[in-house]
N, C-alpha and C positions, 0 to 999 in steps of 0.2 A: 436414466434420471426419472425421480418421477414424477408427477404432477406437482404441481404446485399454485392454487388460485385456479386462477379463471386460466392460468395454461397450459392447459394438457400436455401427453407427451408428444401427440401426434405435431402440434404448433409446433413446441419447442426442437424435436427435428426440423421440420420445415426451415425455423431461425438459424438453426446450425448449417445448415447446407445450405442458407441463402449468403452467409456472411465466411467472411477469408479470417483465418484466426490468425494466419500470420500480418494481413495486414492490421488487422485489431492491434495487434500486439506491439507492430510497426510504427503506428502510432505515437507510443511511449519508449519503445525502447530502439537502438539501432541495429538493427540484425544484417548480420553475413550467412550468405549459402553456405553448407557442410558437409558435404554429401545428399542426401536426402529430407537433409534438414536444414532451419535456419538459429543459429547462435546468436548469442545477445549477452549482453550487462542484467545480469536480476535487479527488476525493479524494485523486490522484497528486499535486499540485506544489500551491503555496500559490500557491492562486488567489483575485486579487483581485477577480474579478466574472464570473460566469456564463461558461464556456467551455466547459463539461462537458455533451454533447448527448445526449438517449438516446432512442429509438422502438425498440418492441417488440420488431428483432430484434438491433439494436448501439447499443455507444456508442460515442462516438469526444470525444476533446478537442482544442479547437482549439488550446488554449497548448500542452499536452505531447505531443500528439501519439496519449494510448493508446487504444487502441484494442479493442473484441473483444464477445463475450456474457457471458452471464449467468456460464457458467462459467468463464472466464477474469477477469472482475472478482471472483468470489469467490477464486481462487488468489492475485492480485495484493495482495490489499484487504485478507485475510487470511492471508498467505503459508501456502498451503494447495495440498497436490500435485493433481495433475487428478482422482484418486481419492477424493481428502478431497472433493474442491469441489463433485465430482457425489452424495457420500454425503449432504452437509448441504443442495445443493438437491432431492436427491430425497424426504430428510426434508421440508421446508417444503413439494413438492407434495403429500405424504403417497401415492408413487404406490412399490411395492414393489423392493428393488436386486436386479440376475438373480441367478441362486441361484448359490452356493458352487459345488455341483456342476460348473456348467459351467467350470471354470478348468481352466488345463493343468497346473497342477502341485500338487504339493503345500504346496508351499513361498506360492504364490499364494489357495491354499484355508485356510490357516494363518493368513496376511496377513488374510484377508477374515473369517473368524467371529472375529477378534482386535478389528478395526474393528465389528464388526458388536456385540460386545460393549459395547466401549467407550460405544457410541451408546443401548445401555443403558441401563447403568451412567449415564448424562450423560439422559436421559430419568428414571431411577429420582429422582437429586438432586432434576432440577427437581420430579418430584412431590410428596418429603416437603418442599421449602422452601417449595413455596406452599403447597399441601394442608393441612401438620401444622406445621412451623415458624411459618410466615407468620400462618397460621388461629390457633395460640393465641396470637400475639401481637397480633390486631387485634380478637380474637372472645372469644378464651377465657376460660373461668368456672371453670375444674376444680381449679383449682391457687393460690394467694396470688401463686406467685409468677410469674404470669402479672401478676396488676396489679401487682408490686413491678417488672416490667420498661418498663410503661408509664411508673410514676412515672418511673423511672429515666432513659430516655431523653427524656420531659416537663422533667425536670432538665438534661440535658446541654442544654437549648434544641432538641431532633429534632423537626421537625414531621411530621404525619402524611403531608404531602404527601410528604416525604423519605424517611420511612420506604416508602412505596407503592414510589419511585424506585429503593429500592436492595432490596426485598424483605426486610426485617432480620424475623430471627423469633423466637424462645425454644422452646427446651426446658425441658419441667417437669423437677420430681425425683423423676417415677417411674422404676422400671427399665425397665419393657417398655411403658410407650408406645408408643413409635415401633414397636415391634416386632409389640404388637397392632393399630396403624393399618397397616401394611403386611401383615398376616398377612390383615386383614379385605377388603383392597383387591386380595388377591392378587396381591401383588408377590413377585418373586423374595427371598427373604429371604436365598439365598446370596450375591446380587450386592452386598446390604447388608451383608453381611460383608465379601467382597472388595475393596467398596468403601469401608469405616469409617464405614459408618453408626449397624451394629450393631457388638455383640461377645459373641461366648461369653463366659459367664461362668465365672471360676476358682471361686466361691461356692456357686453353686446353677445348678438346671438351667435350661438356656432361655440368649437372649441379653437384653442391655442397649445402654441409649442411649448411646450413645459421647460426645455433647452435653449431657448430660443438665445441668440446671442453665446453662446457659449463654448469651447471646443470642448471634444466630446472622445471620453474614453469608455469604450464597450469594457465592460465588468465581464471578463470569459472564467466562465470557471472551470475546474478540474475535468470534469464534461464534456468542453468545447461548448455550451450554450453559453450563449447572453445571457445575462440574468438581468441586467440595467445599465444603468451609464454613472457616470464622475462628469459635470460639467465644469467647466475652471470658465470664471467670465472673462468675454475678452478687451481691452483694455480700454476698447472706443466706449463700450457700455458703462466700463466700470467711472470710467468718465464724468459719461452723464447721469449716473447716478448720483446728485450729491445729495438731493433731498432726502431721499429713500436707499439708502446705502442697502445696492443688493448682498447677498452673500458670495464672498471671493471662490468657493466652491459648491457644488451643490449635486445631492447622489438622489438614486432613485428612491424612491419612497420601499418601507420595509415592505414585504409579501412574502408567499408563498415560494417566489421564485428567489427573491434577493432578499438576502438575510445580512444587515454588515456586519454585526458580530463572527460569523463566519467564513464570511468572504477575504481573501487576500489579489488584490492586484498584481498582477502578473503572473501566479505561480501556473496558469494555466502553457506560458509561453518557459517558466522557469523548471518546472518539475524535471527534466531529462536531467540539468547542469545541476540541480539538484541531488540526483540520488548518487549524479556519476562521482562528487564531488565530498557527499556526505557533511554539507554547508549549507544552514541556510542565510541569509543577509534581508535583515526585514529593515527598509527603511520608512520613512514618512512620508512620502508622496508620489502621485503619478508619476512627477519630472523625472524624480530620484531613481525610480523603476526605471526609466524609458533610457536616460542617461547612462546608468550602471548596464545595462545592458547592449546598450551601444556601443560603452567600450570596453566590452568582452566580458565584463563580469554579469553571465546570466543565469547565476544561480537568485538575484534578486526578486524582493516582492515587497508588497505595503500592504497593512490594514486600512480599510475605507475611515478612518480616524484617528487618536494619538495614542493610542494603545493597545496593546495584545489582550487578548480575552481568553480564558480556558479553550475555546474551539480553535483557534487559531494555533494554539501551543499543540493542542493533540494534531490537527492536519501536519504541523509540522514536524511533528515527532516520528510521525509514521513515514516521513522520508528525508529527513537529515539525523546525521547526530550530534552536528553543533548546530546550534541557532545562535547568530552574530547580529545582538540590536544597534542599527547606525542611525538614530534618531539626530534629528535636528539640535544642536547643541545650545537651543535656548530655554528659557527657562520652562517653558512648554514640552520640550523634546528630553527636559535631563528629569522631569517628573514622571511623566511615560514611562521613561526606561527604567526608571526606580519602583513605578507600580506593574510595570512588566515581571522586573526580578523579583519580586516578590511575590507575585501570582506562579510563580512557574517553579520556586521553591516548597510552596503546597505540593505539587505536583510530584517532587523527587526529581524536578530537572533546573541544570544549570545554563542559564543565559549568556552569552560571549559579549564584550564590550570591546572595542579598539579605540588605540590613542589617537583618534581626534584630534592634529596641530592646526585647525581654522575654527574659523566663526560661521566661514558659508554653509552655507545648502549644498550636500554630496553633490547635486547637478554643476551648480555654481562654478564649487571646488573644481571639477573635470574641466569643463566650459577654463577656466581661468588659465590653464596648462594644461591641457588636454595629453599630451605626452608626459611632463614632469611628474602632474599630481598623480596619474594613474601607477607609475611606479610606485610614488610615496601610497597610494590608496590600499595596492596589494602587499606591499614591507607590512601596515601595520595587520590589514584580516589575518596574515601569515604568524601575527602576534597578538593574536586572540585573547581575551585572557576569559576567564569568570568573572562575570558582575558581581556575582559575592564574596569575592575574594578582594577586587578590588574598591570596591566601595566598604570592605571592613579597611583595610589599609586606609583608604581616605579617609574616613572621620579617626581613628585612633594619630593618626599622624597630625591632624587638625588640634586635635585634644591635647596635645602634649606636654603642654605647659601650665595646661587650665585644669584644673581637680574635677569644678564642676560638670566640664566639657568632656572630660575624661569618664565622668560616672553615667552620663546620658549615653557616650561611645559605649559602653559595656553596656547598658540595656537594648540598648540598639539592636548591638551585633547578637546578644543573645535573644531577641528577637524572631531574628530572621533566622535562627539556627536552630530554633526552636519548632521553625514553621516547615523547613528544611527535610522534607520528607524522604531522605537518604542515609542511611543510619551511618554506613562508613563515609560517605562525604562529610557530614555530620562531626563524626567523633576525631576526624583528621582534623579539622577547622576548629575545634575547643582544644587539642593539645598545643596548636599553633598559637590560637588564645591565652595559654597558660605561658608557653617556652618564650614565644617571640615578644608578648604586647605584654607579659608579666601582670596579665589578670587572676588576681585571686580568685584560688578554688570556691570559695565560699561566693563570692559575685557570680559565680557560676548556675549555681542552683542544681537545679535535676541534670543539668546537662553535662555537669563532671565529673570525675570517677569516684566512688566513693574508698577513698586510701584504707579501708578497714577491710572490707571486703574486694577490693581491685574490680569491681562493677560497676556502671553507670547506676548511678541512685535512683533510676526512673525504669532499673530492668527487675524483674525475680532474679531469686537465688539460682544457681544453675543447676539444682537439684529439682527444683521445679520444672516439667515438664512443658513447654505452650503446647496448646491444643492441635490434636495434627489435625494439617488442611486435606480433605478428601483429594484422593489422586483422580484426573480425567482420563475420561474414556478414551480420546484422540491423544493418538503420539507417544502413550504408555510408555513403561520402560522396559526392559526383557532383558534377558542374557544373549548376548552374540549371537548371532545364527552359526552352524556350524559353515565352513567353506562349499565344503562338496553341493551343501542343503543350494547355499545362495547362488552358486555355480547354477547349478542345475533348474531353478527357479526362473534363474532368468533365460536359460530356452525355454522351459515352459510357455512363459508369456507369448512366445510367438510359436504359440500349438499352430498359425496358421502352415508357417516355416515349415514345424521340426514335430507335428502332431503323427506322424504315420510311426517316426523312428521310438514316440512314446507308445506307442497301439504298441507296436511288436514287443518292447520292454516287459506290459502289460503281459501282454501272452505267455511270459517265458515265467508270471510269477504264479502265487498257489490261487486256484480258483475266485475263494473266498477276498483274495486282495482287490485292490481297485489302484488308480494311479496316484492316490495320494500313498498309499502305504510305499513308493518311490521315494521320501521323504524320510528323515529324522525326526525333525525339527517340529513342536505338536503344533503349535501354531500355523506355520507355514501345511500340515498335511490337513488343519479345520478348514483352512482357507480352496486347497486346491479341491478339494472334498465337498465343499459350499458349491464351488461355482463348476466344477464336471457333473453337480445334480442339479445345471439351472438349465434347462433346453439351449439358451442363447448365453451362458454365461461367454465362451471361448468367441461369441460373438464381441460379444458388446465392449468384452477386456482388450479386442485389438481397434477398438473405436470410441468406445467412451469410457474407460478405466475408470473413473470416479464413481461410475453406475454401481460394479462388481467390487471396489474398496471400502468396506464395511468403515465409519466414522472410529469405533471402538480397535480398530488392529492397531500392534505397535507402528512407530517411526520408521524402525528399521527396514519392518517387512514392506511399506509402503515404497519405502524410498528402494527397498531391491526389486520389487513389480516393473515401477516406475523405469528404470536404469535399465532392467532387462528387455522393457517394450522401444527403449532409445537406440540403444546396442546396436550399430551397423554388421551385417554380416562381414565376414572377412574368410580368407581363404583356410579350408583345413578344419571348420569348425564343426561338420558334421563328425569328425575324427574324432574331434573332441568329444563330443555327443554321445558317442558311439560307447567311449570310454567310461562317461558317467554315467553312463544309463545300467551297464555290465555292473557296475557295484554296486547301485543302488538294487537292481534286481539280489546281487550276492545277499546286501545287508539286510534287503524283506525276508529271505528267506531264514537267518541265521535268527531275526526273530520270530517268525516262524515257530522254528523247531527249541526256542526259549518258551513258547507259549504251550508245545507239544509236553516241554521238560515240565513242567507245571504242573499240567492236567495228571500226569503220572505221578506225581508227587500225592496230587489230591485223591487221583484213584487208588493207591498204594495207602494213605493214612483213610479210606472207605473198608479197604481190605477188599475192594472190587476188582477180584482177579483176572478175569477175564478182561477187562475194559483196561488194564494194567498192560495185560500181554497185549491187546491191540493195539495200543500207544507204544509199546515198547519198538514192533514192528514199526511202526510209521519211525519211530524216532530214529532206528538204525537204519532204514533207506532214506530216511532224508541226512542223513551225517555221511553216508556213500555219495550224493548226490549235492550235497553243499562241499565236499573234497573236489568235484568234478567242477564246479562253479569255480573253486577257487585256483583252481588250473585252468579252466579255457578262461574265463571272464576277467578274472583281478590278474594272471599273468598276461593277458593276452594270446593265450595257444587259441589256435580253431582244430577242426576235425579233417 
């Protein structure tokens, strides 16, 4: 790999051999031993059984194809730049990131004590949320209303296990607390300011608990950092608040570290039941997380407010392919969901809604019948449906009898169909318009066919060309590899194996060949041909494959590298070997003496007779000799 910023290649070794890729990987996914390997669920694509291969230096997936190390599965997995990816695993080795100093700019030195900060800051969290949050809410004696938060949470039905699961903590009603636990612990107390842990006080001198009174949910994100906290106040405060009505929740102030537009509650503890599941469940509030996933449904999460934002829809996109909105069914929670479905139809995606038979809070709901409703909770997710499917059905079913109610339903629906960024979703949803709800085509506008020429009114003629999209360089497309080519390719891969039985191969062919010309296939002989003239290529292919896989090679050829460096030996396979190595020697040679037939064509239309008659010569002992190949080698005779 090779440099990248301030970390060379020699660091980024060091990082690799400081950290376990299977447990990196362990982390997110569940792996079982497999001989020399560990199998798993791909975190990329909704895998239905074990495709996802990993050994110590790569993974590779056999359904999706991805491939790479340690630090490319954490860019991927958590769409995190090469920088980010190497900061958080050189964090987890605990092994120091090169210094500041050595960057070439300013501008890059700026960048890096900014990061360097942040990591902090996201280290400072996690310590008050287990340390001092967490501690007086499992432990604490100091305060009433340390056991008035146990009760409390013993009340909403939170078992302790759950609480463990998601770190929930309390702040007491001192001021300086937290202030004196971090002063005592020698924590930076200004990064606790910068970061709203603390606060100057306008009152008296010294700072205060920004939480103070409150319980306390560490904001984890896809990372594992803290990024901030959700305070919910707690009851005795809310209390005596009447003059000054504090607010019933309250997040950490936006930064560098915590972004709420971004952030989703829980999905740090949800992402695995996530991907395994291809569901995501975004509801309204901490409880509603903490709840749904208590009782087994933890594919859940929440946005830090009452609705989804572009960033939230992409994080989710990249690991579910339903998202199920189960907003609060008040009139706060049914406008959410209707500015949700509408932001996520820009997009070309479709939002899930479920039939909702209560007025509670999903916590509530569970809490109420904990057994009953959890049946009735999974019947309706199981009957998902489309917010936009069902919300054109409710206003047109509203309108039925009303002309005018009826004329707003059709601007409505075409609307939203309009914004609806899926051409076939799209165009199924306006004949449905036409057949079912008997909207005229003309109320339709651009979005209905135009009955003259049988084309959407809003397309070109289809004589018309659209403009082609440049094709990319990664993943290309190609014709098939031939069998014997990919057979073969993948002993290559393990030259370490099966390099000696390729020498001798070598030997048996014409001077001028190399061990690419063992190949058909032009691709696959650029490739092996690249990397037999890199000093360390047969190195680096059985250690860091991503190094020697040019960005620009097809799919195919990747994904047969890949598969051939996976490949368990198995009994009998040097036999094999042995087998294809005999042909592909025959087939070098056969063109060979195509290359020979040529040159005599060319020296025959020179009238260069001489140079005729010595091709002719080569060309009838190697046709003696390509008869003898074809007898010991493709039959199998020996001498």
């Amino acid at each position: 790999m090779k440099s990248k910023g301030r970390f060379n290649s020699e660091w980024i070794s060091s990082l690799k051999s400081a950290i376990s890729l299977v447990e990196i990987v362990g982390e997110n996914v569940e792996l079982r031993k497999t001989g020399n390997r560990f199998m798993g669920r791909c975190p990329f694509h909704g895998d239905r059984s074990p495709s996802f291969s990993v050994n110590p230096e790569f993974y590779y997936c056999f359904g999706c194809k991805e491939t790479g190390d340690a630090i490319s599965f954490q860019m991927k997995l958590h769409g995190l730049s090469f920088e980010e990816a190497c900061e958080d695993l050189a964090e987890k080795a605990k092994i120091p990131l090169p210094e500041g100093a050595s960057l070439t700019s300013e501008e890059e030195r700026a960048l890096y004590l900014k990061r360097q900060r942040v990591q902090k800051a996201a280290r400072l969290n996690y310590f008050a949320s287990l340390n001092f949050y967490h501690q007086n809410l499992v432990r604490g004696s100091g305060s009433p209303m340390f056991e008035e938060a146990r009760e409390y949470l013993k009340k909403r039905g939170i078992t302790t296990a759950t609480i463990e699961k998601f770190q929930v903590g309390v702040a007491g009603p001192g001021y300086e607390g937290l202030t004196r636990f971090l002063m005592d612990a020698k924590a930076p107390l200004d990064l606790a300011r910068d970061f709203g842990l603390i606060r100057a006080s306008q009152k008296q001198a010294g700072d205060y608990d920004f939480f103070r009174e409150r319980l306390l949910f560490p904001l984890i994100d896809l990372r594992g950092r803290v990024t901030g906290f959700g305070g919910r106040i707690m009851p005795s405060a809310d209390a005596r608040s009447q003059e000054v009505k504090l607010p019933k929740y309250l997040n950490s102030a936006e930064s560098e570290l915590f972004q709420k537009s971004k952030f989703l509650y829980g999905l740090y503890q949800a992402k695995l039941a996530i991907r395994e599941t291809e569901l995501a469940i975004v509801v309204e509030g901490y409880f509603d997380v903490i709840s749904l996933h208590q009782a087994g449904i933890e594919n859940a999460v929440a946005p830090c407010g009452t609705s989804l934002t572009e960033d939230h829809l992409k994080t989710l996109g990249r690991l579910a392919k339903r998202i199920i909105v189960f907003f609060d069914q008040d009139e706060a929670g049914i406008t959410a969901t209707q500015k949700s479905m509408e932001l996520a139809l820009k997009g070309g995606m479709l939002l899930y809604g479920i039939r909702f038979e209560s007025k509670l809070d999903p916590d509530e709901f569970l809490l109420e019948d904990p057994k009953g409703n959890l049946e009735k909770l999974k019947t309706w997710i199981e009957g998902a449906r489309p917010l936009l499917d069902t919300s054109i059905e409710r206003i047109f079913a509203e309108s039925e009898t009303d002309l005018e109610a009826r004329s707003q339903a059709i601007k409505t629906a075409v609307g939203w169909l309009k914004s609806f960024n899926d051409p076939v979703g799209r165009s199924v949803r306006v004949s449905q318009l036409i057949e079912r709800w008997k909207v005229p085509r003309e109320a339709l506008g651009a979005l209905a066919p135009d009955s003259a020429s049988g084309r959407p009114m809003n397309q070109p003629p289809r004589n018309v060309r659209p403009a082609q999209v440049p094709s990319q360089g990664n993943g290309r497309r190609r014709g098939p590899m031939p069998p014997s080519d990919r057979h073969l390719l993948q002993f290559f891969v393990k030259f370490g194996n099966y390099g000696k039985l390729f020498l001798l191969a070598r030997q048996e062919m014409h001077e001028k060949n190399t061990l690419s010309d063992l190949f058909d296939d032009t691709e696959v002989r650029q490739w092996v041909k690249t990397l037999s003239e890199d000093p360390t290529g047969i190195q680096r292919l059985a250690h860091a494959p991503e190094s020697v896989i040019p960005g620009e090679v097809s799919q195919e050829l990747r994904s047969v590298i890949m598969e051939g460096l996976l490949q368990e030996a198995v009994p009998g396979e040097e036999q094999v070997l042995n087998g294809l190595l005999k042909r592909a020697v025959f087939k070098a040679w056969v063109r060979f003496s195509h290359e020979l037939k040529a040159e005599m064509v060319a020296a025959d239309s020179r009238q260069d007779i001489e140079k005729f008659k010595e091709l002719s010569e080569q060309f009838l002992d190697l046709q003696r000799k390509l008869k003898e190949f074809e007898d010991s080698y493709v039959s199998g005779k020996t001498d």
